[in-house]
C-alpha positions in Angstrom: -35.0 76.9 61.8 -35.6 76.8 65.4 -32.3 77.5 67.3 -32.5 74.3 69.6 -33.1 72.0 67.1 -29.7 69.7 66.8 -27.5 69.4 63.8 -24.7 67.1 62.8 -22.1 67.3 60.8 -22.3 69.1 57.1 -25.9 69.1 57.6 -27.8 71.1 54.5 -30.9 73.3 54.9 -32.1 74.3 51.5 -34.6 77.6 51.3 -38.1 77.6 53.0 -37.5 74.8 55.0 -38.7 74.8 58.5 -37.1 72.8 61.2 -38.9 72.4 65.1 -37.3 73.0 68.2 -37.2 69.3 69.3 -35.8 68.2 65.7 -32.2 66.3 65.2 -30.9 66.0 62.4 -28.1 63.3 61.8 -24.6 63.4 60.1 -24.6 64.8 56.2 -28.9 64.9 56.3 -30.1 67.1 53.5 -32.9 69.0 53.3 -33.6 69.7 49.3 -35.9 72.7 50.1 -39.9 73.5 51.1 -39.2 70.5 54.1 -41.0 71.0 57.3 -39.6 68.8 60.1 -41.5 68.7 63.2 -42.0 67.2 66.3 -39.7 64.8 68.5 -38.1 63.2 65.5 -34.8 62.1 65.1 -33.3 61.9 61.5 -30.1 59.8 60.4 -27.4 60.5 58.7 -27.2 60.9 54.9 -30.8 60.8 54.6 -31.8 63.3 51.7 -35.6 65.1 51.8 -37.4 66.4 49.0 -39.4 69.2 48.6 -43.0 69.4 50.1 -42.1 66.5 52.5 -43.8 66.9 56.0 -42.2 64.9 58.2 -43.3 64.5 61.8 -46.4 66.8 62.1 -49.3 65.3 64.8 -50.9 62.5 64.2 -54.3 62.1 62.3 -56.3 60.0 64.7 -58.6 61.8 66.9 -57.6 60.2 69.7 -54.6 61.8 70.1 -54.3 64.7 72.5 -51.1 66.5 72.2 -48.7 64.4 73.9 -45.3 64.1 73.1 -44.2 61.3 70.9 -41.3 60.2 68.3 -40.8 60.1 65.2 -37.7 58.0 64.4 -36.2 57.4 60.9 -32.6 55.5 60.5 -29.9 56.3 58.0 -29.3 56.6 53.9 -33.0 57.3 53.5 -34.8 59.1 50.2 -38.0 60.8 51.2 -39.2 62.4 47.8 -41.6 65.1 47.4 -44.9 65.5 49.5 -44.3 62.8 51.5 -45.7 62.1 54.7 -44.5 60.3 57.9 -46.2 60.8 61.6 -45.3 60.5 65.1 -46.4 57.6 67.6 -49.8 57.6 69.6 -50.3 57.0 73.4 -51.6 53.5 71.7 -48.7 52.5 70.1 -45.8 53.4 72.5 -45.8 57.4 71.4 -43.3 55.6 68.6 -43.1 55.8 64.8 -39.9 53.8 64.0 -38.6 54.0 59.8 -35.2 51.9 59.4 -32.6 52.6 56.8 -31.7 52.8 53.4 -35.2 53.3 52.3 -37.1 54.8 49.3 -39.9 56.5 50.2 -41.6 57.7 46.5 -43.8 61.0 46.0 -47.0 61.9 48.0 -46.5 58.0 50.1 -47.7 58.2 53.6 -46.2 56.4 57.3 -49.3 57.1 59.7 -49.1 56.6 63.3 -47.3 54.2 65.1 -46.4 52.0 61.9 -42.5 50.0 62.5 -40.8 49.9 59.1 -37.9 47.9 58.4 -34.9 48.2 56.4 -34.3 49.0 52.5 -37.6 49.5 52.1 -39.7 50.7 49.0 -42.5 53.0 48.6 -43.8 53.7 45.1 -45.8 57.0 44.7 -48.9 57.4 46.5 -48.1 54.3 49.0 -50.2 54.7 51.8 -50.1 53.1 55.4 -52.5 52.9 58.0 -52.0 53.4 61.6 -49.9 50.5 63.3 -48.4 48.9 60.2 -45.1 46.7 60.5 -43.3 46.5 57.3 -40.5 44.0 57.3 -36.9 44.3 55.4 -37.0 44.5 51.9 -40.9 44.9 51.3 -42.1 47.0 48.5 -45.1 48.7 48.5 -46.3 49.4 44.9 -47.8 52.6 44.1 -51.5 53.4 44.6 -52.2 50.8 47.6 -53.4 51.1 50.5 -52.6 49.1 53.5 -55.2 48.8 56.7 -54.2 49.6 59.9 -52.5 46.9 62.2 -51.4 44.9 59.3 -48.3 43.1 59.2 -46.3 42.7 56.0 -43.6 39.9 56.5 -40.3 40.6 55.1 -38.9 40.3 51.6 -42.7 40.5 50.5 -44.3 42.7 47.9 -47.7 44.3 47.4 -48.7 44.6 43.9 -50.1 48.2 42.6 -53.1 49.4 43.4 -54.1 46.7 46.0 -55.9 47.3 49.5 -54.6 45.3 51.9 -56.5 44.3 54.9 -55.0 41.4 56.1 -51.4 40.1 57.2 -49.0 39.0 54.2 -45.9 36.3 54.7 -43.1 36.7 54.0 -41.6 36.5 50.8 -45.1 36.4 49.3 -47.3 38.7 46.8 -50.1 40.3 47.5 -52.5 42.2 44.5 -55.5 43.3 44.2 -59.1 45.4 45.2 -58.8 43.3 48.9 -55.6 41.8 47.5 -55.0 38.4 47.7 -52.0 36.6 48.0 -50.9 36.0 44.5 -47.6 33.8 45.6 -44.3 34.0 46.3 -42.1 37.4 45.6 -39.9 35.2 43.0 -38.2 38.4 41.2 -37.7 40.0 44.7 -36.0 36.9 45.9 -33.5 36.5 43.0 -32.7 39.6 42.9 -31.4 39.5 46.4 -29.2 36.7 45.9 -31.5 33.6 46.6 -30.5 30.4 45.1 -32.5 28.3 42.8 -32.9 25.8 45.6 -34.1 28.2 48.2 -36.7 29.3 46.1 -37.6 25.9 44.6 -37.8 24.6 48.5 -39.8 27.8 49.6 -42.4 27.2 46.6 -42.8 23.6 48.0 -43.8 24.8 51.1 -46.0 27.5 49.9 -48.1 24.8 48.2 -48.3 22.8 50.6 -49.2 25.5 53.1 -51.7 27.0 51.5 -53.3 23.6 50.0 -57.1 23.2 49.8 -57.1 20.0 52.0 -57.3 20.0 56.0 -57.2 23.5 57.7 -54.7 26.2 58.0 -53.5 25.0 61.2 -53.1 20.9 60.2 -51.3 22.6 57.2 -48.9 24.8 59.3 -48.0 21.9 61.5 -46.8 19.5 59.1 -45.1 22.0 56.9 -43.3 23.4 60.3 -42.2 19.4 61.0 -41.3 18.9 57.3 -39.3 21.9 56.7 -38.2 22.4 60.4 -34.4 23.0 59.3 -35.1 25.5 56.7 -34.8 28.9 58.8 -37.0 30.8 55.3 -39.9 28.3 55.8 -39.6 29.0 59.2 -39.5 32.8 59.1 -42.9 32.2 57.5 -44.6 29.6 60.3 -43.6 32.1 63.0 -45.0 34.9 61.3 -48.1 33.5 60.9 -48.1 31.5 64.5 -47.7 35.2 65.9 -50.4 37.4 67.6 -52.1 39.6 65.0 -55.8 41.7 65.4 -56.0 40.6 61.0 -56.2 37.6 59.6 -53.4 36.0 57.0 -54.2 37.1 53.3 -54.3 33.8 51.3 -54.8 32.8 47.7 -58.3 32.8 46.0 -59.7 29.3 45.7 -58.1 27.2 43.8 -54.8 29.4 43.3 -52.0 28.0 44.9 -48.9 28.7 43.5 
């Protein structure tokens, strides 16, 4: 361990770790053993790393030259085995940011410049582009992919297996090779406490939004004036109305929820 890198409190280092000079390392953080922390990155408290992990090595984009950047992950985290998270790039602020209370499963990957929210989920062999936001509460299932610059609105889930190249709503499902969205996270949603009439108002919406009549943007208007009291249909026609370089994921033809 590098004698200027900063410790908290009751901080444990397990054998063959390696911790970098510009490291910090929050409140009760443990390091299970085999961890190599690098970089400008800041660690929060009772976060717990598992062997193999690599957490805040360089970038892998070509582009990037050397320059100092941040990694940034937030509190009550579990970062299993072989996983991998990187620093910003000049492109995206020099800033990796990883909330808290997330699970971060073996061998899954936070590349470049990605924003993750809160009490997120990982399964195994998760992967994430460069520039990927992750709202609160998504899960990422294990085996998928998802492009860089994509935006995955909160309290949604991406099935197994599934490449994901383009933006997915909140609170909806996503599956697939080039998922598609498959519906609405139902289990996620009662499982957080939703009521039945949330969800039954939130599947009215989603039918209506992504309807085979008139366009994407007639749709979004008249759901936005029909539902314009309802703050989850709205988390969803902001999410969508906001600047994105991909495209919303919809259902295949015909597949509507």
């Amino acid at each position: 361990m590098a004698p200027e890198a900063k410790l908290g409190k009751n901080v444990s280092i397990g054998p063959y770790c390696c911790v970098g000079p510009n490291v910090e390392l929050g409140d009760d953080v443990t390091l299970v053993g085999h961890v190599s922390v690098d970089g400008h990155t800041q660690i929060g408290e009772m976060t717990q790393i598992y062997p193999y992990a690599s957490i805040g090595h360089p970038p892998q984009d070509l582009k990037y030259k050397g320059e100092p950047s941040k990694l940034i992950i937030g509190s009550h985290n579990v970062i299993r085995e072989h996983v991998t998270m990187n620093p910003g790039t000049e492109g995206g602020g020099f800033l990796t940011q990883v909330g808290s209370h997330g699970l971060f499963m073996i061998a899954s990957h936070v590349a470049h410049d990605c924003r993750i929210g809160d009490h997120v989920v990982m399964a195994n062999n998760g992967t994430l582009g460069g520039h990927v936001m992750l709202g609160d509460y998504v899960i990422i299932g294990g085996l998928s992919a998802v492009h860089q610059y994509v935006r995955v609105g909160k309290h949604a889930m991406v099935g197994g297996m599934s490449g994901v190249e383009n933006d997915v709503i909140p609170y909806g499902s996503v599956m697939g090779n080039r998922a598609h969205l498959s519906g609405l996270n139902i289990i996620g949603l009662k499982r957080r406490g939703f009521s039945r009439n949330a969800i039954h108002t939130l599947r009215n919406a989603y039918r209506l939004l992504f309807a085979e009549e008139g366009t994407l943007a007639e749709r979004l208007q008249d759901v936005s004036e029909l539902f314009k009291d309802n703050e989850v249909v709205q988390d969803i026609i902001r999410f969508i109305q906001e600047d994105s370089s991909r495209s919303i994921c919809q259902p295949k033809a015909g597949h509507a929820e």
